[in-house]
N, C-alpha and C positions, 0 to 999 in steps of 0.2 A: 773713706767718706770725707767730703771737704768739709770742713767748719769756716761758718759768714760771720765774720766778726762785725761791729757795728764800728761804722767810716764816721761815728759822729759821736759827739760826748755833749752829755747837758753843762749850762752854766751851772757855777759853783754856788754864788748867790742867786737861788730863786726869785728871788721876790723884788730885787732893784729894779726899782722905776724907771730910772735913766737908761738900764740896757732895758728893757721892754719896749718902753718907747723908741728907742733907737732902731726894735730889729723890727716892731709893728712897720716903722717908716719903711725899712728895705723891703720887707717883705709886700709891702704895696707899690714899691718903686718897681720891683725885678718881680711880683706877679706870684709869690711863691705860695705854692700850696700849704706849705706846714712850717715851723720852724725848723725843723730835724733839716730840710733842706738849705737855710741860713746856716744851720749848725756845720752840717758839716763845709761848707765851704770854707768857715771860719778853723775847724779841724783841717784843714786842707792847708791852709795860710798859715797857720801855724808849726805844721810840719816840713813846709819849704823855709819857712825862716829860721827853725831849729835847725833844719841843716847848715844853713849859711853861716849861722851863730858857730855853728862847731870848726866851720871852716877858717874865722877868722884867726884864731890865735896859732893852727899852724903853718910852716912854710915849705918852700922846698918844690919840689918839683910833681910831689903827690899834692899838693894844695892847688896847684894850677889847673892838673890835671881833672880833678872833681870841681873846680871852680869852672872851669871851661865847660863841664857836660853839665854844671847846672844851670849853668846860664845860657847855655845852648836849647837845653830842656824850655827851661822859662822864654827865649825866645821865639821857640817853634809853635807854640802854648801862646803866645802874641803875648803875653803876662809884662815884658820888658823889651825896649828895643834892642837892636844889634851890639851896640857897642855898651855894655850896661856893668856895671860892678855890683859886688857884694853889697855895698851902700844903697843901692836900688833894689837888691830883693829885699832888705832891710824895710823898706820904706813901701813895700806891698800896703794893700788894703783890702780889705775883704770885697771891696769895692769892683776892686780893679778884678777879682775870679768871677763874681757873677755877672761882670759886662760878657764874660765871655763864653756865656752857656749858651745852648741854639736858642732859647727859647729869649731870652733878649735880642741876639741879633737878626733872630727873625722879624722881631719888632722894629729895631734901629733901622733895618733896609727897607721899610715899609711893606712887608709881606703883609699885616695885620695893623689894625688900624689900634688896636691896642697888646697890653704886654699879654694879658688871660687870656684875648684871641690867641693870640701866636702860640699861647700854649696848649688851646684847645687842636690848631689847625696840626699841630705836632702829635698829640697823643691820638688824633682821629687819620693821622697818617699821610700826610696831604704835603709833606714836608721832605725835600731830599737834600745829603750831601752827599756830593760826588756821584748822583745817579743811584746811590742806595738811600732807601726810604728808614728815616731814625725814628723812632716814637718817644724819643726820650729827651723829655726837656730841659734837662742837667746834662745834657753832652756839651762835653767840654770841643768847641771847634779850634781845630788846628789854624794858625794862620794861614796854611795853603790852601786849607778845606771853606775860607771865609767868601772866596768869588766862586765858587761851588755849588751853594746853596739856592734851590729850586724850591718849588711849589708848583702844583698842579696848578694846570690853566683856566681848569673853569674856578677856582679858587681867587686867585689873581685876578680875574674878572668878576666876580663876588668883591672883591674889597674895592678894588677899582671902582666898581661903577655904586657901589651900594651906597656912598655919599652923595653922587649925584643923584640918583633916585628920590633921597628923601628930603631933598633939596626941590627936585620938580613937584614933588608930590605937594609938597609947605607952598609953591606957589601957584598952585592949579587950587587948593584950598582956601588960600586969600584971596584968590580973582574971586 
């Protein structure tokens, strides 16, 4: 039987103000349900930079070697561009992992006129990459996977047209 280990770890100081307020912000920037889903992106950021960290101090032809596939990782991941060094994973941001979940870029592409639409229009299933239907709005999109991404049509025509509606509607009210 498999055991689920938990992908996320609490902060150490509960009760600081300045990271509350810091994760209240993202968590209404990026639309998230809980903090466990903050948390672990910031687990997530922390584990690719512990790797890079370990990579620096050795050399040789095995440091290239893992330096090449993590950087290759992080760029197929859109996380960094092509030509990027250790210095650049260094320089992550918890920022830069949740731009890249579907349920922001579903947002960024104008699927959803907001960030908790796009993540309703995802977990109600309305949402495709690559022709398969994801209901998960912490998927991590590939950069291939990023000109991919659909949405049902009568949906699309829902966001589309639902601003102008309430736009004719405001002025069939004032006349």
């Amino acid at each position: 039987m498999r055991r689920l280990r938990k992908k996320w770890v609490r902060p150490f100081k509960r009760w600081d103000k300045r990271r509350i307020i810091e994760e209240r912000r993202l968590m209404k920037l990026y639309g998230l349900k809980n903090k466990k889903e903050l948390w672990r992106a910031q687990a997530e950021l922390r584990r690719i930079r512990a790797f890079a960290r370990k990579l620096l101090p050795l050399s040789g032809a095995e440091k290239e070697k893992r330096e090449k596939e993590l950087l290759g990782r992080l760029y197929r991941l859109g996380l960094l561009p092509e030509n990027a060094t250790l210095d650049d994973v260094l320089s992550l941001t918890v920022q830069d992992i949740l731009e890249r979940r579907l349920q922001t870029i579903v947002w960024r592409k104008g699927f959803a006129r907001t960030v908790k639409q796009a993540r309703q229009f995802i977990v109600h299933g309305h949402v495709y990459v690559g022709g398969i239907r994801v209901r998960s709005p912490s998927y991590w999109v590939k950069r291939g996977e990023e000109s991919q991404i659909t949405i049902d049509p009568h949906i699309y025509d829902y966001v589309r047209f639902s601003g102008e509606t309430k736009k004719e509607e405001a002025q069939e009210v004032a006349a």
